[in-house]
N, CA and C atoms as an extended XYZ file, in Angstrom:
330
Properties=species:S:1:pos:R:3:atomname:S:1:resname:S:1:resid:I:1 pbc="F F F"
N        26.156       -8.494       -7.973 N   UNK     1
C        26.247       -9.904       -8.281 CA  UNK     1
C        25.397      -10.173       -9.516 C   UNK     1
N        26.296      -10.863      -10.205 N   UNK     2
C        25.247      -10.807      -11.645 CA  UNK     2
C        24.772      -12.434      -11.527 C   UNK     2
N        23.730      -12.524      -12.600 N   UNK     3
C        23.534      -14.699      -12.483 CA  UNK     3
C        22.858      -14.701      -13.976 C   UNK     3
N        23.844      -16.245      -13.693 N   UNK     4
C        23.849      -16.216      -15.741 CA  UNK     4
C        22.420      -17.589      -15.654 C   UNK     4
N        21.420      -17.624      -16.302 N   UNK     5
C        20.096      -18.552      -16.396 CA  UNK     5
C        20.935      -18.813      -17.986 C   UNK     5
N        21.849      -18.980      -18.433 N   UNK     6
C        22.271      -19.655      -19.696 CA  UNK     6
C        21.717      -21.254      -19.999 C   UNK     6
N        21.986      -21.901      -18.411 N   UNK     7
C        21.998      -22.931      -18.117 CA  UNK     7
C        21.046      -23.452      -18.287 C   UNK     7
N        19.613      -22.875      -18.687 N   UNK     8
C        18.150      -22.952      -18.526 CA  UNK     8
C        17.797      -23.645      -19.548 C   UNK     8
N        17.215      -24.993      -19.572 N   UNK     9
C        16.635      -25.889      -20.811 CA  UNK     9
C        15.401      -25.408      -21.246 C   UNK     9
N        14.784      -24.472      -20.520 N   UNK    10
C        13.451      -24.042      -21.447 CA  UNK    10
C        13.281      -22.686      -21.160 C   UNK    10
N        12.516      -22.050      -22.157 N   UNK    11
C        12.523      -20.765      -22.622 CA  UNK    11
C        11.781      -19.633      -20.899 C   UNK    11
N        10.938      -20.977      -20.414 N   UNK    12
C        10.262      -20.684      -19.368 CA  UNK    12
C        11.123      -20.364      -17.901 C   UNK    12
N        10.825      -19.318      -16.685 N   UNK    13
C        12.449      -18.731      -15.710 CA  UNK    13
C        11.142      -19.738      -14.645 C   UNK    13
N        11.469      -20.616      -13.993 N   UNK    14
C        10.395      -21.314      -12.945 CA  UNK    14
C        11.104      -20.639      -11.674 C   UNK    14
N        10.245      -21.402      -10.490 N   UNK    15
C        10.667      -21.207       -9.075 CA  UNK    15
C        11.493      -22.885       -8.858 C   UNK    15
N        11.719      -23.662       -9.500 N   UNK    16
C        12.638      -24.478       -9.252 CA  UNK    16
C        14.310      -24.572       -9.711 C   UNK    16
N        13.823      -23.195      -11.565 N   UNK    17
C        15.353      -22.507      -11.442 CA  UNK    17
C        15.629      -22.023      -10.857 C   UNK    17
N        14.874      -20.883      -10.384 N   UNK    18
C        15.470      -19.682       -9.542 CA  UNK    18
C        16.173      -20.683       -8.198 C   UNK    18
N        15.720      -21.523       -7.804 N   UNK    19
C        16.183      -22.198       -6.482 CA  UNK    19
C        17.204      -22.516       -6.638 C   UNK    19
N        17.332      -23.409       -8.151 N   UNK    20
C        18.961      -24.269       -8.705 CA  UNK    20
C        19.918      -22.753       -8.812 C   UNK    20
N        19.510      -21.663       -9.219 N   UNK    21
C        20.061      -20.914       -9.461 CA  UNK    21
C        20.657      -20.240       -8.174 C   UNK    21
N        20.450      -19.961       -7.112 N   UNK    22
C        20.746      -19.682       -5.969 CA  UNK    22
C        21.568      -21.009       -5.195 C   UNK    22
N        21.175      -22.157       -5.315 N   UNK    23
C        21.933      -23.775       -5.135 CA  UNK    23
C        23.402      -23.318       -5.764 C   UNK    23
N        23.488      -22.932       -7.078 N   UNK    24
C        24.523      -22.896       -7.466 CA  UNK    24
C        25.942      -21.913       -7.649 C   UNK    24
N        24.708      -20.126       -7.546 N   UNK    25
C        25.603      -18.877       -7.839 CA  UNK    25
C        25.828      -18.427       -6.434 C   UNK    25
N        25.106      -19.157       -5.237 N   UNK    26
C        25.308      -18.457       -4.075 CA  UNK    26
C        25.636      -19.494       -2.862 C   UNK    26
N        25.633      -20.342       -2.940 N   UNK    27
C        25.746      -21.580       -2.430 CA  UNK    27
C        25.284      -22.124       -1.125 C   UNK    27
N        23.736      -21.529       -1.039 N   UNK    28
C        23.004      -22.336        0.045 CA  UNK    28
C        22.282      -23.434       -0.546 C   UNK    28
N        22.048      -24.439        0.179 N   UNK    29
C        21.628      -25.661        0.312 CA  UNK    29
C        20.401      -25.931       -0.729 C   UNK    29
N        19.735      -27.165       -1.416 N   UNK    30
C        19.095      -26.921       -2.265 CA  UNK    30
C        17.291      -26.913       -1.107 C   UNK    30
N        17.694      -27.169        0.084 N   UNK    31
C        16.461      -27.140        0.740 CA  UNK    31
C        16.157      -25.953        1.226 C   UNK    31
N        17.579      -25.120        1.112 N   UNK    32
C        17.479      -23.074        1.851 CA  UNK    32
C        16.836      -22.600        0.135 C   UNK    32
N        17.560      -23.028       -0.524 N   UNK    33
C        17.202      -22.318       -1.717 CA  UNK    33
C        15.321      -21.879       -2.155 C   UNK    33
N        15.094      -23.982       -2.095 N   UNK    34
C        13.624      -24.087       -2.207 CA  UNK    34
C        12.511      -22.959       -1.479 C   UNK    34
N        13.181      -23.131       -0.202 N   UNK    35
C        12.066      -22.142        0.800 CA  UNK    35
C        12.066      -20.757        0.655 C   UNK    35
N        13.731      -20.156        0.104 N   UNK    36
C        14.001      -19.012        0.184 CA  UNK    36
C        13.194      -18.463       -1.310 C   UNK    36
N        13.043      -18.947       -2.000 N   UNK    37
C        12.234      -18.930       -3.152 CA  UNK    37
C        10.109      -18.756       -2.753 C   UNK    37
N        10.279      -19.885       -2.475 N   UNK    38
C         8.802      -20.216       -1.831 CA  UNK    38
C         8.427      -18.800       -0.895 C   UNK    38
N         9.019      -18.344        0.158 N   UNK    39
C         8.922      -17.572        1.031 CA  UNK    39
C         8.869      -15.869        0.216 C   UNK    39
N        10.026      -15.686       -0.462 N   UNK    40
C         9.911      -14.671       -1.770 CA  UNK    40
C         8.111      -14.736       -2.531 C   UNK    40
N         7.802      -15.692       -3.159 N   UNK    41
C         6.677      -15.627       -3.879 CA  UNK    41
C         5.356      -15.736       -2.814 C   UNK    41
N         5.341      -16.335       -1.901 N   UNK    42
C         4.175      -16.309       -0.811 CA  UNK    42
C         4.258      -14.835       -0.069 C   UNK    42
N         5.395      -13.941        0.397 N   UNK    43
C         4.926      -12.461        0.540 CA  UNK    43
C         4.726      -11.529       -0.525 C   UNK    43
N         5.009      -11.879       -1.829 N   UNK    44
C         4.230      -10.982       -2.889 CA  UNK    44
C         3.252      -11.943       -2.847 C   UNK    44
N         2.344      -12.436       -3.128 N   UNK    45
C         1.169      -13.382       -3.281 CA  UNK    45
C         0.347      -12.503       -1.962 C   UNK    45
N         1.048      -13.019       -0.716 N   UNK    46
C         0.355      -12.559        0.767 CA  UNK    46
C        -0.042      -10.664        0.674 C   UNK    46
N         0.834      -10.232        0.259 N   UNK    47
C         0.497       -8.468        0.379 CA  UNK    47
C        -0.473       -8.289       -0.867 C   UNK    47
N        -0.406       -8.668       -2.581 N   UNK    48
C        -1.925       -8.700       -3.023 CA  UNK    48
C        -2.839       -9.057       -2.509 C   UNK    48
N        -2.965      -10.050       -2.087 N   UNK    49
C        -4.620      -10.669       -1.697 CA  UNK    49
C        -4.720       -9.491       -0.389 C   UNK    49
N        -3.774       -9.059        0.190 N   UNK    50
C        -4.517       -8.080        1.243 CA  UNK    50
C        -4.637       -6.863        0.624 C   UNK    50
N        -4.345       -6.370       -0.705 N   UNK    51
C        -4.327       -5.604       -1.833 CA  UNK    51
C        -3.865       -4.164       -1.386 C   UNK    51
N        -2.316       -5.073       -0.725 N   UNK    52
C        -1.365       -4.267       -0.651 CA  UNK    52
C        -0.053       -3.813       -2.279 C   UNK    52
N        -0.195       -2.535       -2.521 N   UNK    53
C         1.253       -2.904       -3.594 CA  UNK    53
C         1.756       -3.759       -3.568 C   UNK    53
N         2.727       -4.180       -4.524 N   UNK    54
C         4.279       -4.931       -4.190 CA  UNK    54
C         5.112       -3.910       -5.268 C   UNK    54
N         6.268       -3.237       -4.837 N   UNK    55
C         7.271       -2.366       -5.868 CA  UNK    55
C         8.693       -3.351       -5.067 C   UNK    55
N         9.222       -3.397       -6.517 N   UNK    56
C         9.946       -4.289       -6.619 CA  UNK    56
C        11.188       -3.317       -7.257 C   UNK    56
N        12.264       -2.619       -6.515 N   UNK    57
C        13.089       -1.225       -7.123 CA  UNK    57
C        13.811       -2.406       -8.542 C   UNK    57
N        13.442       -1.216       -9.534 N   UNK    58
C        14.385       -1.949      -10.172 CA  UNK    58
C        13.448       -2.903      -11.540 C   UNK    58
N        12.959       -3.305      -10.655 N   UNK    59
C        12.255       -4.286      -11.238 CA  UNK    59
C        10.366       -3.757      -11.929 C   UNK    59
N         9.781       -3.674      -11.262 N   UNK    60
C         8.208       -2.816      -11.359 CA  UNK    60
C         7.638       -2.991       -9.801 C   UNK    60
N         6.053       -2.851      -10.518 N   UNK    61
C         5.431       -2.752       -9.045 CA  UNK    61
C         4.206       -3.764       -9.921 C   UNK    61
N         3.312       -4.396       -8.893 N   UNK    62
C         2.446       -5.668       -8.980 CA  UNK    62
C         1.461       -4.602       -7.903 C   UNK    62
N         0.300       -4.699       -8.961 N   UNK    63
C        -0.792       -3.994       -8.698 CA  UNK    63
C        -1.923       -4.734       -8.293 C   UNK    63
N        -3.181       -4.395       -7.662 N   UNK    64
C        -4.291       -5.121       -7.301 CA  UNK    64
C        -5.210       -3.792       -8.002 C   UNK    64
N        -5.815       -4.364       -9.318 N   UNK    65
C        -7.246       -3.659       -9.356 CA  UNK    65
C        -8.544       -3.919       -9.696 C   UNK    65
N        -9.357       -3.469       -9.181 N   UNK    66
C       -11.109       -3.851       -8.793 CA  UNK    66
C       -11.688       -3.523      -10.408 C   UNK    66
N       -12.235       -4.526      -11.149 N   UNK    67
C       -12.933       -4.240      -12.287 CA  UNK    67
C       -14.230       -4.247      -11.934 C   UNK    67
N       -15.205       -3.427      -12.417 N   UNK    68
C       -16.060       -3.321      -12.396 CA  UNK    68
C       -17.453       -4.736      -13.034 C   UNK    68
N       -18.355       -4.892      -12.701 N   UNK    69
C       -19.134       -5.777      -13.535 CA  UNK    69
C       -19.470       -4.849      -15.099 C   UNK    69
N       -19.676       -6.005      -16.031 N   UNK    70
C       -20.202       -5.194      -16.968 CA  UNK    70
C       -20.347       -6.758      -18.083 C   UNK    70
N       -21.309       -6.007      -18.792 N   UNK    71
C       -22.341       -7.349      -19.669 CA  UNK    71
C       -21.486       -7.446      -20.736 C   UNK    71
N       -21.348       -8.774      -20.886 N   UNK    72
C       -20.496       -9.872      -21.905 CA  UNK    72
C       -20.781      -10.327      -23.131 C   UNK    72
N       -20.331      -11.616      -23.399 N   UNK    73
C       -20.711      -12.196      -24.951 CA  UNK    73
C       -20.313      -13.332      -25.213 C   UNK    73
N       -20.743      -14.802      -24.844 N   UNK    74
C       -20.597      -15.766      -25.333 CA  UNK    74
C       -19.968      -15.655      -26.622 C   UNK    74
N       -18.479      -16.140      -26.900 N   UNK    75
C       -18.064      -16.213      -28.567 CA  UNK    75
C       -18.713      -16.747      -29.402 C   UNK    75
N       -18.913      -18.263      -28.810 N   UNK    76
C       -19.113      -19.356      -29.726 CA  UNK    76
C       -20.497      -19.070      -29.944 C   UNK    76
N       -21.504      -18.741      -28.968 N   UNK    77
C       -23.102      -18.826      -28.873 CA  UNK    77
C       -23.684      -17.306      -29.391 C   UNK    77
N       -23.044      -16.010      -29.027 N   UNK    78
C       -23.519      -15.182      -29.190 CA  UNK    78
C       -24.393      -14.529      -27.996 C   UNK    78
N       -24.918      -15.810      -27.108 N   UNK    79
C       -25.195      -15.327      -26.223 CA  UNK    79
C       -24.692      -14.141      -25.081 C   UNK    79
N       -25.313      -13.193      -24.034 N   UNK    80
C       -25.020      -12.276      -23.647 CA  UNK    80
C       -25.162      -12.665      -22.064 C   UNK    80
N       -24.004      -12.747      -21.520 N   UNK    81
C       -23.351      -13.060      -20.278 CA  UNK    81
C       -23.089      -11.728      -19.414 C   UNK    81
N       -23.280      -12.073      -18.335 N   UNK    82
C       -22.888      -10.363      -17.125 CA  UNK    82
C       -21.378      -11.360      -16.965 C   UNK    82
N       -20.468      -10.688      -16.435 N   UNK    83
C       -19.141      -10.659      -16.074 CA  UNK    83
C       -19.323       -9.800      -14.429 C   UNK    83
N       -18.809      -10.757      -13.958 N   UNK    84
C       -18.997      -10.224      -12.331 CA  UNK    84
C       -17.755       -9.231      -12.131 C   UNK    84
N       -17.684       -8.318      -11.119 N   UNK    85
C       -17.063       -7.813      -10.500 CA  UNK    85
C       -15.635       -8.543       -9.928 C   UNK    85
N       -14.634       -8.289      -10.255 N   UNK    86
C       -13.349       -9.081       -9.574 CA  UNK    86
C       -12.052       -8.175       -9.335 C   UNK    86
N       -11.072       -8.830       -9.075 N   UNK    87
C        -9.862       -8.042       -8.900 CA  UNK    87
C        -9.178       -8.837       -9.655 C   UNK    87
N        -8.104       -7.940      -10.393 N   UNK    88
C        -6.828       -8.703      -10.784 CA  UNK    88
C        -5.133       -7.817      -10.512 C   UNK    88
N        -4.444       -8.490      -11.044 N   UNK    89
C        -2.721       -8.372      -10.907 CA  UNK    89
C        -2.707       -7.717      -12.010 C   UNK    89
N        -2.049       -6.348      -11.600 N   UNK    90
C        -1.307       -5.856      -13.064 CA  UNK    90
C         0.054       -5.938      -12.388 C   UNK    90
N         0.861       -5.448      -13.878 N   UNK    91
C         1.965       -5.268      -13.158 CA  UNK    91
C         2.657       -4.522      -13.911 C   UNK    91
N         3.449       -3.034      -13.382 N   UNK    92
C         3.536       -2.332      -14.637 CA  UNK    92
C         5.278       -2.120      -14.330 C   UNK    92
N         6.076       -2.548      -15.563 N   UNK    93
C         7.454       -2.671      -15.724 CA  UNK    93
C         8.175       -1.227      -14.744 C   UNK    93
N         9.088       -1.210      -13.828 N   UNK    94
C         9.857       -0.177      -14.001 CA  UNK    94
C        10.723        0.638      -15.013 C   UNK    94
N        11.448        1.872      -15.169 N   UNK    95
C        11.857        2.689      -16.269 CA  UNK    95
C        13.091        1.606      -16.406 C   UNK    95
N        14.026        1.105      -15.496 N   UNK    96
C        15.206        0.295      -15.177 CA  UNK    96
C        14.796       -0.900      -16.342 C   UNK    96
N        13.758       -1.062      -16.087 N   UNK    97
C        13.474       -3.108      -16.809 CA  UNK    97
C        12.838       -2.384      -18.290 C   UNK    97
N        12.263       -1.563      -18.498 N   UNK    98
C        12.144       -1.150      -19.984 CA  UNK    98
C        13.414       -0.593      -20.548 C   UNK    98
N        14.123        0.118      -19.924 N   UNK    99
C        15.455        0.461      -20.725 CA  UNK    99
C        16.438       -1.060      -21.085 C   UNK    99
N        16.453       -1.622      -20.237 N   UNK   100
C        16.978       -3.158      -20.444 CA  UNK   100
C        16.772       -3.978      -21.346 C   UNK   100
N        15.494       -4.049      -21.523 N   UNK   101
C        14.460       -4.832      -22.677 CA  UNK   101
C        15.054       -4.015      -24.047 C   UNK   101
N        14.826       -2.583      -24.045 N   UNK   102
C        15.155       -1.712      -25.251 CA  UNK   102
C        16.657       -2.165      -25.640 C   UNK   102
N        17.235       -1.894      -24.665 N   UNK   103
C        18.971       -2.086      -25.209 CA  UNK   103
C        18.868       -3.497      -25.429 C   UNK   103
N        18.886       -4.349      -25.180 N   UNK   104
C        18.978       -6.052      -25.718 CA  UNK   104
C        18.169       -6.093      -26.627 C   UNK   104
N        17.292       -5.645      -27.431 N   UNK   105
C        16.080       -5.618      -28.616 CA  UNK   105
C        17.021       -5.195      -29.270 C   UNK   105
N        17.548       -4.149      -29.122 N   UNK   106
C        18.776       -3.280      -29.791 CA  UNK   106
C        19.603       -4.081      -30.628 C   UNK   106
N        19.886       -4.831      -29.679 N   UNK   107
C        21.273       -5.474      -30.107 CA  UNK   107
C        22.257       -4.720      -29.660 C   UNK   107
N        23.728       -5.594      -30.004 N   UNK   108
C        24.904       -4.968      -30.069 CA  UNK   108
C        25.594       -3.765      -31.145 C   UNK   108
N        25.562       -2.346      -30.486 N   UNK   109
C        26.226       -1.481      -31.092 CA  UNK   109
C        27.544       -1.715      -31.775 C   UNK   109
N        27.792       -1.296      -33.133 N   UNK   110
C        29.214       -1.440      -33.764 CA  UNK   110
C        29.544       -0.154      -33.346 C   UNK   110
């Protein structure tokens, strides 16, 4: 099943297209759509914070990793700031979604 976001007034893909977009290419309700959306982004959200993977075939995988503390630098001041210890989201493309990106950069072959 393919789905065309042509329809999209801004450059930006939200969770209220993706909903219209399912409202319209698949035809559940715009209140199944909303949740079915919502419910999608709250179990990737829910398995990071328990800093579980998320691999997404096809698509990539959404990472959780632990940075270390380490001493900083006020831009504006010059001053020298510690940077605490945290976690963040990577997320590193699958081979599928970089070959995709490459061929449409491409363009159309004559």
């Amino acid at each position: 099943m393919e789905f065309s976001i042509e329809s999209l007034e801004t450059p930006a893909l939200t969770k209220a297209h993706l909903a219209e977009l399912l409202f319209e290419q698949i035809g559940l309700n715009k209140r199944e759509s909303k949740d079915m959306i919502d419910a999608f982004f709250d179990l990737i959200s829910d398995r990071l914070v328990e800093g579980t993977d998320v691999k997404i075939s096809g698509f990539g995988n959404f990472q959780i990793r632990t940075k270390a503390p380490r001493p900083g630098r006020n831009p504006r001041t010059g001053e020298s700031i510690p940077i605490e210890a945290r976690r963040v989201v990577t997320f590193h493309a699958s081979h599928k979604l970089k070959e995709q990106i490459q061929v449409t950069a491409a363009g159309p072959t004559a």
